[in-house]
C-alpha positions, 0 to 999 in steps of 0.5 A: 599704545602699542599696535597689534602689529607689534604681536606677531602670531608665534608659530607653534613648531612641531616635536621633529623640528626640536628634536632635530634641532637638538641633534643638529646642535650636538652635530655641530658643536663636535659633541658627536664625531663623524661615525658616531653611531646616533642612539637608537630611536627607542632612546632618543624617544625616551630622552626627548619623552616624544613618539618614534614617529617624531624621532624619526622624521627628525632624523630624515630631517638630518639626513635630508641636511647632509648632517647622518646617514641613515643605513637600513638595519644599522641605524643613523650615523653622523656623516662627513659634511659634504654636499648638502642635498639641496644643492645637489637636486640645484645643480641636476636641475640646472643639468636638466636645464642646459639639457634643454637649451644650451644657452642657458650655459651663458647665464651659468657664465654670467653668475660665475663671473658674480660668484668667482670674481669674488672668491678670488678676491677672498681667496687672495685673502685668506690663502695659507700656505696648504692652499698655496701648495694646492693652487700651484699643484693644480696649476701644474697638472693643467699645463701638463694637460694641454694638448689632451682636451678630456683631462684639461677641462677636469685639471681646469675645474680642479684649479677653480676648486682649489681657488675656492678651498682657499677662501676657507668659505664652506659655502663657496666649496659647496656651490661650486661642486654643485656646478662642477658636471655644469662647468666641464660641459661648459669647458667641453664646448668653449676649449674646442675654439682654437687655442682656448686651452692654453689661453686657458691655461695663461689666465690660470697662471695669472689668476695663481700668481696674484693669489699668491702674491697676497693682492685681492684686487688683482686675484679678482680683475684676473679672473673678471678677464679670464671669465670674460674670455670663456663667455666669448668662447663660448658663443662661438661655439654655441654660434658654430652649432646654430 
C-alpha cells in the first residue's frame, strides 16, 4: 500500500507567479528582445484574464530578477541582462561586513581560491579565440600599470574578469562583478607590500599563458599559487595595521 508520505500537499501558486513565469519564458526564450516595451498592464490582464494588481506584482517580480525596467510613465521594458539584484544586495552586504571587520577580507580570499581555481580550469576549456584577444589585452594594460598602484589594481580585476568571461558561464561573470568593489579593497591592502605588483603581474603572465595553451590543470595550479600568494600579503598588511 502506498503511504501518504508518497502524497505530498501540492502548494497552490498565486496568479503573479504564473504571470511572471509566462513573461519570463517569453524573455528568455528571445520571443521578446532588449527594449521591447512590454504590453501595458490593462492588456496583459486581459490576456492573462487576471486583476492589475497581479500584473503588476508579477512585473516587479521581473524587474526584481534583472529581467525589465519599470520607468514611471512609460512602462515596463525588457532589459540587458546584468547584474541580477540579489547579487548586488550579497556583494553591499559583504561591503558592510569588510566595513566592520577587515578580516573578513581573508575568508573573501579564501572562497575566491574555491571559486577561481576552478574558473580557470573552465576557462582554459572553453577559451575562443575573442577571449584569447581579451586576456592578453587585459594582461597588457596590467603590466603597463605597474609603478601606478590605483590603475594596477582596476587592470588586476579587469584581468580576473576576462578569465571569467572566457569560461562562457553567465553565472561566473555575475558572482564576480558582485565582488568586483570587495576584490579592489582587497587588492588596495595587499599591493602595498613591496613588490606585490609585479609579483602580481608574473602569475597574471602565468595564469594567461596556460589558458592559452589550452591546459586546465596548469590554468588552475597557476591561479591555486597566485591566490595563495595574495592571501599572504594580505596578512601582512593586515599585520601592519593591528
Amino acid at each position: 500500500m502506498v503511504s501518504p508520505a508518497s502524497f505530498p500537499v501540492i502548494q497552490k501558486r498565486k496568479l503573479f507567479e504564473d504571470v511572471a513565469q509566462h513573461l519570463r519564458q517569453l524573455i528568455l526564450s528571445q520571443r521578446m528582445k532588449e527594449g521591447d516595451r512590454l504590453p501595458p498592464e490593462r492588456e496583459l490582464s486581459e490576456r492573462f484574464r487576471v486583476g492589475r494588481p497581479s500584473v503588476r506584482e508579477a512585473l516587479r517580480t521581473l524587474s526584481q530578477m534583472g529581467l525589465v525596467e519599470i520607468r514611471a510613465g512609460e512602462g515596463a521594458f525588457v532589459r540587458k541582462p546584468g547584474l541580477p539584484p540579489f547579487l548586488k544586495s550579497m556583494g553591499d552586504s559583504l561591503s558592510v561586513l569588510i566595513r566592520q571587520d577587515a578580516s573578513s577580507l581573508l575568508e573573501l580570499c579564501d572562497a575566491r581560491r574555491i571559486l577561481e581555481v576552478e574558473t580557470a580550469a573552465m576557462a582554459a576549456e572553453r577559451a575562443d579565440a575573442e577571449d584569447i584577444a581579451r586576456l592578453q589585452a587585459a594582461l597588457a594594460a596590467n603590466e603597463a600599470a605597474l609603478g601606478t598602484p590605483t590603475r594596477f589594481r582596476i587592470t588586476d580585476v579587469e584581468f580576473h574578469r576576462a578569465i571569467a568571461q572566457a569560461t562562457h558561464n553567465r553565472i561566473l561573470l555575475f558572482i564576480h562583478d558582485a565582488l568586483a568593489d570587495l576584490m579592489l579593497k582587497t587588492r588596495e591592502m595587499a599591493l602595498k607590500i613591496p613588490g606585490a605588483a609585479p609579483d602580481a603581474f608574473a602569475s597574471h603572465r602565468k595564469i594567461f599563458l596556460a589558458i592559452q595553451g589550452r591546459d586546465p590543470a596548469q590554468a588552475a595550479r597557476e591561479m591555486a599559487i597566485h591566490l595563495e600568494h595574495v592571501r599572504g600579503r594580505l596578512e601582512k598588511a593586515l599585520g601592519k595595521r593591528r
